[in-house]
Each structure stands twice: as C-alpha cells, then as structure tokens.
Chimera marker file (.cmm) of the C-alpha trace (Angstrom):
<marker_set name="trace">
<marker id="1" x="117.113" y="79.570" z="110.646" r="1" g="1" b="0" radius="0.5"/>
<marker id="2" x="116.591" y="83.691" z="110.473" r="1" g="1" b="0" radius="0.5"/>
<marker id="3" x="115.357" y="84.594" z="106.752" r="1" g="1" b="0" radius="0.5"/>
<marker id="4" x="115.041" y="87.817" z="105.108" r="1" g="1" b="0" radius="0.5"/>
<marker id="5" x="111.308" y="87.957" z="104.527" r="1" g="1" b="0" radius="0.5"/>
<marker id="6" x="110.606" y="88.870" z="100.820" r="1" g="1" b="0" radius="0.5"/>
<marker id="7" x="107.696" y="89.462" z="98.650" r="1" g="1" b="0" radius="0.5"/>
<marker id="8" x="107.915" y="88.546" z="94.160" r="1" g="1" b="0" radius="0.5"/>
<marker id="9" x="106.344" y="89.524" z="92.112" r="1" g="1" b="0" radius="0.5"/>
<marker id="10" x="106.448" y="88.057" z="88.340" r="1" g="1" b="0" radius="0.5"/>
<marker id="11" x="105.506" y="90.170" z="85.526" r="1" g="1" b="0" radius="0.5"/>
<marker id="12" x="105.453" y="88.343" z="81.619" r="1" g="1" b="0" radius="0.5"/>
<marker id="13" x="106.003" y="91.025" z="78.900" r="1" g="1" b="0" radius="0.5"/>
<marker id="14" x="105.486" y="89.761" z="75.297" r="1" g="1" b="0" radius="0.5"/>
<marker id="15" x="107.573" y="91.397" z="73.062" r="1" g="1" b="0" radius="0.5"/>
<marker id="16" x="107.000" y="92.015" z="69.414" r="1" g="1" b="0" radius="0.5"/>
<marker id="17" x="109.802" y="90.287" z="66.872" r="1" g="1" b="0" radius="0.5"/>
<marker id="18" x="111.749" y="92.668" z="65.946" r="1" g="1" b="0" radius="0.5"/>
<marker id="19" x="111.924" y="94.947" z="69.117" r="1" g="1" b="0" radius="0.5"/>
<marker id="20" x="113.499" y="93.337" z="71.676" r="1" g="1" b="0" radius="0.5"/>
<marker id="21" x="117.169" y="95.143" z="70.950" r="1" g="1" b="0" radius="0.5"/>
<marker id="22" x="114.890" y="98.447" z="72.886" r="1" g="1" b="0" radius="0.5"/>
<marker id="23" x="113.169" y="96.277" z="75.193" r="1" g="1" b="0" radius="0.5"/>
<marker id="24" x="116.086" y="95.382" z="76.364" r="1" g="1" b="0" radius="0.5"/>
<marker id="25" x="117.677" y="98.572" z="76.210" r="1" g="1" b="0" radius="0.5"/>
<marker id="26" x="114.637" y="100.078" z="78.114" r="1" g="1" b="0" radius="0.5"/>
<marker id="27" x="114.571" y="97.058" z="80.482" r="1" g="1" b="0" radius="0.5"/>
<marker id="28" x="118.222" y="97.737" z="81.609" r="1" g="1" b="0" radius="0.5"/>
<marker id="29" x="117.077" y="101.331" z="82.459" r="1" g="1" b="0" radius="0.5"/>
<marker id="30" x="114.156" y="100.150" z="84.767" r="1" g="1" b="0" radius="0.5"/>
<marker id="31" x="116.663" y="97.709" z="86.631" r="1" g="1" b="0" radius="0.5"/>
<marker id="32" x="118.712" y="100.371" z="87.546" r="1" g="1" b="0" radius="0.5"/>
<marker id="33" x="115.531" y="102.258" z="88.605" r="1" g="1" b="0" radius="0.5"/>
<marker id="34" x="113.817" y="99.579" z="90.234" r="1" g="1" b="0" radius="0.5"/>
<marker id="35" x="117.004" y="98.422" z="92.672" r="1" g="1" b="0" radius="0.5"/>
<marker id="36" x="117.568" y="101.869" z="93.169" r="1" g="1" b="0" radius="0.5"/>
<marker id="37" x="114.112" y="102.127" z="94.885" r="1" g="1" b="0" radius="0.5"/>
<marker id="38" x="113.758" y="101.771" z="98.817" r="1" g="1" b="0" radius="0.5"/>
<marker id="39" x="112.593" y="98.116" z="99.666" r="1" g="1" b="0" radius="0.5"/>
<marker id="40" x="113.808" y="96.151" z="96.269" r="1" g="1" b="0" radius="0.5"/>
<marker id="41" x="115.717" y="93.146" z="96.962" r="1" g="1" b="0" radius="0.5"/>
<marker id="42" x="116.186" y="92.460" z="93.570" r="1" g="1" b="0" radius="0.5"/>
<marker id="43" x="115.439" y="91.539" z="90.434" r="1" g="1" b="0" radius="0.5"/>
<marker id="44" x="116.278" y="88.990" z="87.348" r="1" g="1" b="0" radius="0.5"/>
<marker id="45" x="114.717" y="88.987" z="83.827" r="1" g="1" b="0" radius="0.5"/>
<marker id="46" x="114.187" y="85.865" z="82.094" r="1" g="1" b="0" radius="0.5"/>
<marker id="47" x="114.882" y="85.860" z="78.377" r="1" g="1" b="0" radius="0.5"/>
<marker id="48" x="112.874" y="84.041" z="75.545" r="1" g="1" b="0" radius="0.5"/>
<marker id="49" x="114.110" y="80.669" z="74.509" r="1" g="1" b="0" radius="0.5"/>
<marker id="50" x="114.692" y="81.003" z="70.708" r="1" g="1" b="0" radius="0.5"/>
<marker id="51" x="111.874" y="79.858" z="68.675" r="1" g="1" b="0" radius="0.5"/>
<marker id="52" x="109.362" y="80.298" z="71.306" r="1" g="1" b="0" radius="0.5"/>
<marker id="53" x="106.943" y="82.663" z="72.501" r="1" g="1" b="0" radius="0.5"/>
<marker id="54" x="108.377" y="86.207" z="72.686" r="1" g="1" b="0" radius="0.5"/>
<marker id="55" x="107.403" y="86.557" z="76.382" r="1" g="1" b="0" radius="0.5"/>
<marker id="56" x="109.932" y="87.944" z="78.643" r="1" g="1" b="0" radius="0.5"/>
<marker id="57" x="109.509" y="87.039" z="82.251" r="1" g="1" b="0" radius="0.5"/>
<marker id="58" x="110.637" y="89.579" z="85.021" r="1" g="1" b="0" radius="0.5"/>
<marker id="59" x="110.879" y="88.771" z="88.734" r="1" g="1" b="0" radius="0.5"/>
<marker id="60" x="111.058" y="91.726" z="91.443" r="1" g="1" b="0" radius="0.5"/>
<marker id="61" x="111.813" y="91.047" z="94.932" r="1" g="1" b="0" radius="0.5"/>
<marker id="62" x="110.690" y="93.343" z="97.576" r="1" g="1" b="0" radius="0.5"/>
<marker id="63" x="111.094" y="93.492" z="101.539" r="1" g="1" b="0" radius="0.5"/>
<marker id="64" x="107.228" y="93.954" z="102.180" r="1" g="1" b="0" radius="0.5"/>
<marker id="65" x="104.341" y="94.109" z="100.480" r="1" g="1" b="0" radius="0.5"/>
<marker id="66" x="103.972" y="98.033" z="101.377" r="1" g="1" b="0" radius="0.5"/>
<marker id="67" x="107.701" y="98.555" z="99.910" r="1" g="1" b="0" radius="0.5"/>
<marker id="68" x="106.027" y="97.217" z="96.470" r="1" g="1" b="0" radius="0.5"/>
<marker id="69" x="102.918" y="98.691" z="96.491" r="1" g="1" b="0" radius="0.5"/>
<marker id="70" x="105.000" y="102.427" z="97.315" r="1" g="1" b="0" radius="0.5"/>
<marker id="71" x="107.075" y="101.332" z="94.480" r="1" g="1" b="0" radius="0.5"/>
<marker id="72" x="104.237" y="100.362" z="92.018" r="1" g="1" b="0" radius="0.5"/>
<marker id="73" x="102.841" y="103.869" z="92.902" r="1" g="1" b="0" radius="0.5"/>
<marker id="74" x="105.100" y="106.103" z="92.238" r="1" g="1" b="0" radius="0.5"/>
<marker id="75" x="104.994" y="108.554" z="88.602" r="1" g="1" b="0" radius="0.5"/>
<marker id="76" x="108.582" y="106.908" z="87.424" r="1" g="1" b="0" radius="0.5"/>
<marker id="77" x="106.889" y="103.515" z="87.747" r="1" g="1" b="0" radius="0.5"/>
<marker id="78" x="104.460" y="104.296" z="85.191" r="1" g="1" b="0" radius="0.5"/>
<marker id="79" x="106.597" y="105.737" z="83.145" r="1" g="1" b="0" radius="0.5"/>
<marker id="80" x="108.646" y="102.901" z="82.480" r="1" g="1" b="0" radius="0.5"/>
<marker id="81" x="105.521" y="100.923" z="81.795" r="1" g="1" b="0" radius="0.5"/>
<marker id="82" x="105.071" y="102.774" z="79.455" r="1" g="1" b="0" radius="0.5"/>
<marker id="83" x="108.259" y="102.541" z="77.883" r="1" g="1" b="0" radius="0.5"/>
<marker id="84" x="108.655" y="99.033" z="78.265" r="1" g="1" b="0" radius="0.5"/>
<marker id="85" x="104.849" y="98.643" z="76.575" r="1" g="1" b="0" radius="0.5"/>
<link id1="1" id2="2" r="1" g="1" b="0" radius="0.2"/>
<link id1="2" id2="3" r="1" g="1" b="0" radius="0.2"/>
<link id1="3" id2="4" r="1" g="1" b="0" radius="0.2"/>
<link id1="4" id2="5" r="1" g="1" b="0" radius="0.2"/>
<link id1="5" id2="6" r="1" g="1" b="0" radius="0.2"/>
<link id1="6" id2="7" r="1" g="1" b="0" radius="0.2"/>
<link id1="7" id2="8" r="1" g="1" b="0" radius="0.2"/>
<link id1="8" id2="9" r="1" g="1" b="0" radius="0.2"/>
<link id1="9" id2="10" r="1" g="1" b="0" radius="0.2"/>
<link id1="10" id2="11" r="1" g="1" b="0" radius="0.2"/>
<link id1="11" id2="12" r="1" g="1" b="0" radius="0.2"/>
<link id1="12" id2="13" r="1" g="1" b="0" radius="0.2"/>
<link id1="13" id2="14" r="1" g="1" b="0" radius="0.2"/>
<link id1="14" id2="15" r="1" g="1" b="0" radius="0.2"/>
<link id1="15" id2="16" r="1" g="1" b="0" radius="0.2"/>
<link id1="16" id2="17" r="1" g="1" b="0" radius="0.2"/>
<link id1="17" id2="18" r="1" g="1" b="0" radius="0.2"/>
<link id1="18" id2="19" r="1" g="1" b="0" radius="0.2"/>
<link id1="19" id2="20" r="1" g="1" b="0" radius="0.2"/>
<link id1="20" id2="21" r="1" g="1" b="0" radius="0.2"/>
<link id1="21" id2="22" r="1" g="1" b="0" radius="0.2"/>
<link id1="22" id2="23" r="1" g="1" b="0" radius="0.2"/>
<link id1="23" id2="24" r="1" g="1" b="0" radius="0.2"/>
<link id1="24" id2="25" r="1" g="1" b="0" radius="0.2"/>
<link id1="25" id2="26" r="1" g="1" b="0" radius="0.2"/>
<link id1="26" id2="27" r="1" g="1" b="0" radius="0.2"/>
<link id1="27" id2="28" r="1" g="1" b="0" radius="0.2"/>
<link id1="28" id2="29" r="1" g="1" b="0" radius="0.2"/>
<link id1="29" id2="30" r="1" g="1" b="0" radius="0.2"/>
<link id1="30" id2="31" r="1" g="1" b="0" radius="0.2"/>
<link id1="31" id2="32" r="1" g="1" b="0" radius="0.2"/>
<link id1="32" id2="33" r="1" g="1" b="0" radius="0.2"/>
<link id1="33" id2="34" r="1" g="1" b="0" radius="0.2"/>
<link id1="34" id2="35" r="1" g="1" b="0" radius="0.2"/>
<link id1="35" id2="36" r="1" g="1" b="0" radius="0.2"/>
<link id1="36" id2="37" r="1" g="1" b="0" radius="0.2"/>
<link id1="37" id2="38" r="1" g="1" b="0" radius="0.2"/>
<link id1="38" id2="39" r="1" g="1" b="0" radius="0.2"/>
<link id1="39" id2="40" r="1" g="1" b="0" radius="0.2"/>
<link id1="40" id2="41" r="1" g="1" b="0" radius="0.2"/>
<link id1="41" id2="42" r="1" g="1" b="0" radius="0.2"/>
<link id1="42" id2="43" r="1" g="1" b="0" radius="0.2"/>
<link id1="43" id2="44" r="1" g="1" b="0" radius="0.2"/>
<link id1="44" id2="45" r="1" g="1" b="0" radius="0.2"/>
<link id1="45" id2="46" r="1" g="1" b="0" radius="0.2"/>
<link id1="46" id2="47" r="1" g="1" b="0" radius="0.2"/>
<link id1="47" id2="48" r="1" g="1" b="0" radius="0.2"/>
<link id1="48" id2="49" r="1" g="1" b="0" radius="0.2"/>
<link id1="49" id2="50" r="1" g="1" b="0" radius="0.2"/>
<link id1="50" id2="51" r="1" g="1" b="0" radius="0.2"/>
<link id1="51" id2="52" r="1" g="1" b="0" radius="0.2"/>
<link id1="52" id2="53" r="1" g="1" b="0" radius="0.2"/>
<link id1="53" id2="54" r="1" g="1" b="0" radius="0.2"/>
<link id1="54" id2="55" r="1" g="1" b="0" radius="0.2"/>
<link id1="55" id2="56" r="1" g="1" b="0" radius="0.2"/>
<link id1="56" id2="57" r="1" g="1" b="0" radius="0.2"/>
<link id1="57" id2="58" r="1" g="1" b="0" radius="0.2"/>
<link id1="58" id2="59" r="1" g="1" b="0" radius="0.2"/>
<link id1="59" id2="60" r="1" g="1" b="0" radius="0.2"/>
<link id1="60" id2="61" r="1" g="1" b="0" radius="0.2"/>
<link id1="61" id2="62" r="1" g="1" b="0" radius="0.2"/>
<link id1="62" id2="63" r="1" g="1" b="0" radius="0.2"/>
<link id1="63" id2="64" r="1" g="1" b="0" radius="0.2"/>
<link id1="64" id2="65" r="1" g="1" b="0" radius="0.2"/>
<link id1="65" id2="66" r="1" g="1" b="0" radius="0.2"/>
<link id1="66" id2="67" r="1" g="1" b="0" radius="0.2"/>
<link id1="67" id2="68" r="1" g="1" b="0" radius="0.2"/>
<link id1="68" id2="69" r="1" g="1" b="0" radius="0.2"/>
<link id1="69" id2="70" r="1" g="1" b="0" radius="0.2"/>
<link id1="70" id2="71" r="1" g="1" b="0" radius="0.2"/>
<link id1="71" id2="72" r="1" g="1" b="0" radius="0.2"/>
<link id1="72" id2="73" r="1" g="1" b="0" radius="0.2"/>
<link id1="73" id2="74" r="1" g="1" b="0" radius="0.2"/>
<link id1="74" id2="75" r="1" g="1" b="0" radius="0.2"/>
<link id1="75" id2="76" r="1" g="1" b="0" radius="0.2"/>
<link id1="76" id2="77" r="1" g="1" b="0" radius="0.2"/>
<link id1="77" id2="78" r="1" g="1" b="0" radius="0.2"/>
<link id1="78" id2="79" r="1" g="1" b="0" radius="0.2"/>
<link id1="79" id2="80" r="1" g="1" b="0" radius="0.2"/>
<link id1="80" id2="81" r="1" g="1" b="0" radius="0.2"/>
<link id1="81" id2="82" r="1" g="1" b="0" radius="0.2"/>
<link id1="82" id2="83" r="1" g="1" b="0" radius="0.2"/>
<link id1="83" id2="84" r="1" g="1" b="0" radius="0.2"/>
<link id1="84" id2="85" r="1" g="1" b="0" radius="0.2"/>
</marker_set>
C-alpha cells in the first residue's frame, strides 16, 4: 500500500478559565494560517473535557520534517504564539 508520508506534531496549550472564548477565536485564525502554509497536511484541535484540566491539545500534520521546521521558522509563526500565549 502507497502512503502519504507525514510528520505530527502535538502541541498542549493550557488555557486560563475564563479565556478560552479568545483562544479559540485566536486559534481559528492560526488554522487558517497554518493550512495555508506550504507542506501542512492538516490539523485538528482537541478541546477540554468539562471539569478537567484546561489543556487544549493541537495536532499539526506536515509532509516532511523540513516543511515543519520552515513553518516553525517563519515571523507569522511566532506571532501567533504569541497570541495564542
């Protein structure tokens, strides 16, 4: 069988009560960014179950290593990690 070759990466972001409304408002800006990008084959985000710990968990798919690493690099990158805290 022929598979796309991937590489994931998963990132956990805890959120503080209160602020996920702009988390998630911020986090549906980097999606668009992030598939937008050369390389990305996609990406889900993984919401916290009520009551628990306020982690989000978000899982990027790229072609290659290099495509994420070119990704990771870039000056948009870091500014969403910066808006996404």
């Amino acid at each position: 069988m022929d598979r796309e070759a991937t590489l994931t990466g998963v990132v956990r972001r805890r959120v503080e009560p209160g602020s996920e409304p702009a988390f998630e408002a911020a986090m549906q800006g980097f999606i668009r960014f992030a598939l937008a990008y050369p390389g990305n084959r996609g990406i889900n985000v993984l919401r916290p179950d009520p009551g628990g710990s306020p982690t989000y968990t978000v899982i990027d798919r790229f072609a290659d290593l290099a495509s994420r690493k070119a990704f990771k690099a870039t000056p948009e990158y870091r500014e969403w990690m910066g808006r996404l805290g």
